[in-house]
C-alpha positions as CSV (number, residue, x, y, z in Angstrom):
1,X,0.0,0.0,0.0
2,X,3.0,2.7,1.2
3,X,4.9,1.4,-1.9
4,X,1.7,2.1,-4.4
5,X,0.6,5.6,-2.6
6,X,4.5,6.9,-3.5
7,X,3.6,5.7,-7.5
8,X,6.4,2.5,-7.7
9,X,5.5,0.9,-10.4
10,X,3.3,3.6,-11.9
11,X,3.5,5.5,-15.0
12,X,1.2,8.3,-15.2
13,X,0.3,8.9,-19.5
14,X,0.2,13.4,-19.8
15,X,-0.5,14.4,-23.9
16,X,0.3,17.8,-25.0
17,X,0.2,19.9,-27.4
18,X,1.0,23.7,-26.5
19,X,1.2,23.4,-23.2
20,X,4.5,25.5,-23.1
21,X,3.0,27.1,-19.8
22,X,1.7,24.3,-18.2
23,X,4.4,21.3,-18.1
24,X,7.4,22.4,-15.9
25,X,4.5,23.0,-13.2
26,X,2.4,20.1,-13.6
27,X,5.2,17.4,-13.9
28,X,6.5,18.9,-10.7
29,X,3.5,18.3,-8.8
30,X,2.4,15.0,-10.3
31,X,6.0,14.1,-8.8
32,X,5.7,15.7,-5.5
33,X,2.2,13.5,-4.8
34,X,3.7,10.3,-6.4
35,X,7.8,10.7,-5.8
36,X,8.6,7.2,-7.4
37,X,6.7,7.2,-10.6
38,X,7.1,8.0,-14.2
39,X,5.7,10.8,-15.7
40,X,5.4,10.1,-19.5
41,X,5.1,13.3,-22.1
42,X,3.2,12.7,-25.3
43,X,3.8,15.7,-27.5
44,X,2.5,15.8,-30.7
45,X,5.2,18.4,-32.1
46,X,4.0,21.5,-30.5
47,X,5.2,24.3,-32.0
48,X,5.3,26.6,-29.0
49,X,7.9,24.5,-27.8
50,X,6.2,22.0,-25.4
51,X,8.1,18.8,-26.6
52,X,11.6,20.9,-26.0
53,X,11.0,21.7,-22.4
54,X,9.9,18.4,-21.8
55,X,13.0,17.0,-23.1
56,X,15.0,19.4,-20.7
57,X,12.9,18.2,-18.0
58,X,14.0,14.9,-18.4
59,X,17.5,15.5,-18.3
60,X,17.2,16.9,-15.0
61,X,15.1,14.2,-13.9
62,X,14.8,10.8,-14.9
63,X,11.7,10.1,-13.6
64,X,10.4,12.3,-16.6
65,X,10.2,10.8,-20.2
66,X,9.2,12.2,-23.6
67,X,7.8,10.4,-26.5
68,X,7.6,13.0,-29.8
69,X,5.0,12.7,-32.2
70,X,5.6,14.0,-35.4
71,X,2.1,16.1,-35.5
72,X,-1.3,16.3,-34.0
73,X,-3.0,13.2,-34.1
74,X,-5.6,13.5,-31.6
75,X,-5.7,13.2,-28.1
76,X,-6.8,9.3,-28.0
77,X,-3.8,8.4,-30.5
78,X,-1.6,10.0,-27.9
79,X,-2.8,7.9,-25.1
80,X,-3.1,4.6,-26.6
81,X,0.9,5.7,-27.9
82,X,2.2,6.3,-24.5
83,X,-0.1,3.5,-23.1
84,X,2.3,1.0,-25.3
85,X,5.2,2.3,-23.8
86,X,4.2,2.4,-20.3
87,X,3.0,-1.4,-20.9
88,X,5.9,-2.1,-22.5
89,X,7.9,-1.4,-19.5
90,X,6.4,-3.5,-17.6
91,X,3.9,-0.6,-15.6
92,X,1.0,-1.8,-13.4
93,X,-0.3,1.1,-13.1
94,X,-1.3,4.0,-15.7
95,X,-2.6,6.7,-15.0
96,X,-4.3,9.1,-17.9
97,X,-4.5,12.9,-17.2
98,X,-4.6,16.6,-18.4
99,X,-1.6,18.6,-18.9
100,X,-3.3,21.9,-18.0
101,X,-4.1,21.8,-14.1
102,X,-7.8,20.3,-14.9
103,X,-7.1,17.4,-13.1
104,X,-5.6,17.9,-9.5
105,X,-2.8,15.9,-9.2
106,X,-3.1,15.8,-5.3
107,X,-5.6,13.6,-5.5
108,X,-3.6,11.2,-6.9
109,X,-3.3,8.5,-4.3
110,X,-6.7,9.3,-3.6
111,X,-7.6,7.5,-7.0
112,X,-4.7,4.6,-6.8
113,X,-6.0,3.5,-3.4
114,X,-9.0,1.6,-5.0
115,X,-6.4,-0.4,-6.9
116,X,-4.3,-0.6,-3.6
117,X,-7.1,-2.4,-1.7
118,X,-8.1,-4.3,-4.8
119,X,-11.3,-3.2,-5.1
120,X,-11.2,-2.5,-9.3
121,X,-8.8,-2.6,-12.5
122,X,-9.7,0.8,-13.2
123,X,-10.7,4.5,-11.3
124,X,-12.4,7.1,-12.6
125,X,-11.9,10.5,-10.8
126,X,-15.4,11.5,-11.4
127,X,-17.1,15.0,-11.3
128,X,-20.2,13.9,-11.3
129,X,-20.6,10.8,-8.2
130,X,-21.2,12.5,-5.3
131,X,-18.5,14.7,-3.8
132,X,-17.3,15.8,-7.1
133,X,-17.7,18.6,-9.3
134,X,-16.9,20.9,-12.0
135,X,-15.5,24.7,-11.3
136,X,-15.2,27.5,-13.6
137,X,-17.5,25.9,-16.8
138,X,-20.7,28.0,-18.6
139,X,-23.3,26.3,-18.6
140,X,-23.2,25.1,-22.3
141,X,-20.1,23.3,-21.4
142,X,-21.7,21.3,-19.0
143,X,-24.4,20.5,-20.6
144,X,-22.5,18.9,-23.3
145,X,-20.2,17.4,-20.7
146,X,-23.2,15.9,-18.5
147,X,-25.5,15.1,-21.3
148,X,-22.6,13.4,-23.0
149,X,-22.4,11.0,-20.1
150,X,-25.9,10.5,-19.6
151,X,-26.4,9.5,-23.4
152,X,-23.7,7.8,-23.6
153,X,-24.4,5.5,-20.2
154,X,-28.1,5.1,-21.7
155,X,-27.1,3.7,-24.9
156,X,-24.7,1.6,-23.7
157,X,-25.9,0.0,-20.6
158,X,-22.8,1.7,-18.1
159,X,-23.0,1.7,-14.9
160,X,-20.9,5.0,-14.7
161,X,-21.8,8.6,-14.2
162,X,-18.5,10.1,-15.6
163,X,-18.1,8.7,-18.9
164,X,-16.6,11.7,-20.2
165,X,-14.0,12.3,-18.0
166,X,-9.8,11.9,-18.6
167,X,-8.5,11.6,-15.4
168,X,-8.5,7.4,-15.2
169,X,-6.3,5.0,-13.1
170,X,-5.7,1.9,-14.7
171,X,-4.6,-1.8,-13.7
172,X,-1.7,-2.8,-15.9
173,X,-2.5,-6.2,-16.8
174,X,-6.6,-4.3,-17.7
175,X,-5.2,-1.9,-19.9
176,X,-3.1,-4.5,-21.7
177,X,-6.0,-6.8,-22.3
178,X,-7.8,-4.0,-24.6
179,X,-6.8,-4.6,-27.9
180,X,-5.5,-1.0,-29.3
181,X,-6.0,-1.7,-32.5
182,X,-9.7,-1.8,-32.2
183,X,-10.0,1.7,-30.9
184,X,-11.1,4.0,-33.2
185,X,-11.8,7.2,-31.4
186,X,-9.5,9.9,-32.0
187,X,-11.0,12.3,-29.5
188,X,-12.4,13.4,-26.6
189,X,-14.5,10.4,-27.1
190,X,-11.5,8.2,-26.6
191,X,-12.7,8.2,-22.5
192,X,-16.0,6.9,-23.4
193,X,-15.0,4.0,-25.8
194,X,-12.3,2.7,-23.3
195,X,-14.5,2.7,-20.3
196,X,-16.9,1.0,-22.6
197,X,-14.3,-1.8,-23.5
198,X,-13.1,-1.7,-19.6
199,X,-16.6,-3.3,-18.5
200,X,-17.6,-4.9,-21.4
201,X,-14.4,-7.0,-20.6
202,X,-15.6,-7.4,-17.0
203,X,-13.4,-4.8,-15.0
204,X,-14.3,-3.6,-12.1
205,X,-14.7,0.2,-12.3
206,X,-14.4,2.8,-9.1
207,X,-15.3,6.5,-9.1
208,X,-13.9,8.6,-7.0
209,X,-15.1,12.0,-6.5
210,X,-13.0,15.0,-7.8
211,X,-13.1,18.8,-8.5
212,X,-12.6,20.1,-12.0
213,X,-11.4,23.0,-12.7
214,X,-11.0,25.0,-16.3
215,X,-7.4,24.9,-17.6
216,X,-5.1,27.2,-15.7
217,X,-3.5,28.6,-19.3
218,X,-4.5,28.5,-22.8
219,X,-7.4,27.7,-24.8
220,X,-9.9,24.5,-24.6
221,X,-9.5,22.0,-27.3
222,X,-13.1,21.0,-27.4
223,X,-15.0,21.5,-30.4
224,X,-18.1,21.2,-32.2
225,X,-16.4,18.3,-34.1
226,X,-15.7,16.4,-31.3
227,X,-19.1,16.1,-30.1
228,X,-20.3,15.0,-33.3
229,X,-17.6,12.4,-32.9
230,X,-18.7,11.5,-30.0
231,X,-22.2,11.1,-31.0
232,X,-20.8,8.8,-34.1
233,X,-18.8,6.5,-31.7
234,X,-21.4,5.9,-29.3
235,X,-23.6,4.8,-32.0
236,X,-21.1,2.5,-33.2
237,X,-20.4,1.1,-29.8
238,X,-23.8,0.0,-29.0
239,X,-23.6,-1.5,-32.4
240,X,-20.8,-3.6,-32.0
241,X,-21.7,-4.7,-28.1
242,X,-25.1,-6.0,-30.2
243,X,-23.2,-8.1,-32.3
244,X,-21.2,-9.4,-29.9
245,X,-24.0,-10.4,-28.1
246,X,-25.5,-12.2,-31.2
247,X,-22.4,-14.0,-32.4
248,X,-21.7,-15.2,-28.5
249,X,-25.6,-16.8,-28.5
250,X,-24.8,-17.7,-32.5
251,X,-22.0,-19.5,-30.7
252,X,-24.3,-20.8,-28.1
253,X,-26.7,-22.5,-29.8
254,X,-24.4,-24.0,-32.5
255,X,-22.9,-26.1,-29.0
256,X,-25.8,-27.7,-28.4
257,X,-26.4,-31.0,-29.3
């Protein structure tokens, strides 16, 4: 339990792109909560220099690695990329999260001690299980960030209330078992499809209540695309977990003498 709460073990997954401002800081304090982890930078070649800094970072610490991507690719690409690499290691825990101060990283063993008391393969931090909550949002963004989880928990039979959210702690061996090559979400609708895959494959899922806040610096990413997306993918889920379903009874019947 001490060795887990001080991140041995864990690699903790942080895409950017133009976050310049944002990744001295936040790598720091990722550190500070979990001093023996491994903070992995995805940068997808950001021209305000991002990818640079990181790579100074790490030469003053080698708990810091970088993996460059040669352009934007989308923020689920990223995550599945360093996902490999964290797996690849040998990491048996990963944890997914913002680069921009959105998710707290203080509440970082707050989230790995479901996993230390092995009570689920993955933890959501979740703003909207009791406890949490969002801070500095209009109201159209959380409407589109709380509808999003409502329709996409409605149309695909999940038993969570934070489908939407990026702050995610996952089991090694869980993460492992979800064959990457079958992801196609690009997005922001990445969190839904590998929660979706998570319990579909029978993991045990955890919220844990957390504040989110805007990003500190810079711009939002989210977009009227990306909802769409997400509207696509959900679809397509539901879809696939159907025939699933049919080709396991299919299956099923064909067994019988």
């Amino acid at each position: 339990m001490t060795e887990m709460k001080r991140g041995r073990g864990t690699w903790v997954v942080l895409p950017t792109y133009n976050e310049a401002d944002n990744i001295g800081p936040i790598s720091a304090a990722i550190l500070d909560a979990l001093p023996d982890a491994t903070v992995l930078v995805v940068d997808d070649g950001s021209p305000d220099g991002t990818g640079q800094l990181a790579d100074a970072l790490a030469l003053a610490d080698p708990r810091i690695r970088v993996r460059h991507r040669a352009a934007k690719q989308g923020l689920g690409r990223a995550y599945l990329d360093g996902f490999g690499i964290a797996l690849e290691d040998g990491a048996r825990i990963v944890v997914q999260m913002d680069a921009d101060f959105s998710h707290d990283p203080g509440v970082l063993p707050d989230l790995l001690a479901p996993l230390a008391e092995d009570r689920a393969e993955l933890v959501i931090g979740s703003r909207y299980t009791p406890g949490g909550g969002v801070v500095d949002w209009g109201i159209g963004r959380r409407l589109i960030s709380r509808g999003g989880s409502l329709f996409a928990g409605t149309v695909l039979g999940l038993p969570v209330k934070d489908l939407t959210g990026g702050f995610k702690v996952w089991r090694g061996p869980t993460l492992a078992a979800i064959p990457f090559e079958g992801v196609h979400a690009g997005g922001y609708v990445f969190q839904i499809e590998m929660t979706s895959r998570a319990v579909r494959s029978g993991a045990r899922v955890v919220e844990v209540p957390i504040t989110f806040r805007d990003r500190r610096i810079g711009v939002s990413k989210m977009s009227r695309r990306i909802v769409i997306e997400a509207l696509v993918v959900v679809v397509q889920l539901r879809i696939e977990a159907l025939l699933d379903r049919w080709r396991q009874r299919s299956a099923g019947r064909q067994r019988r003498p």
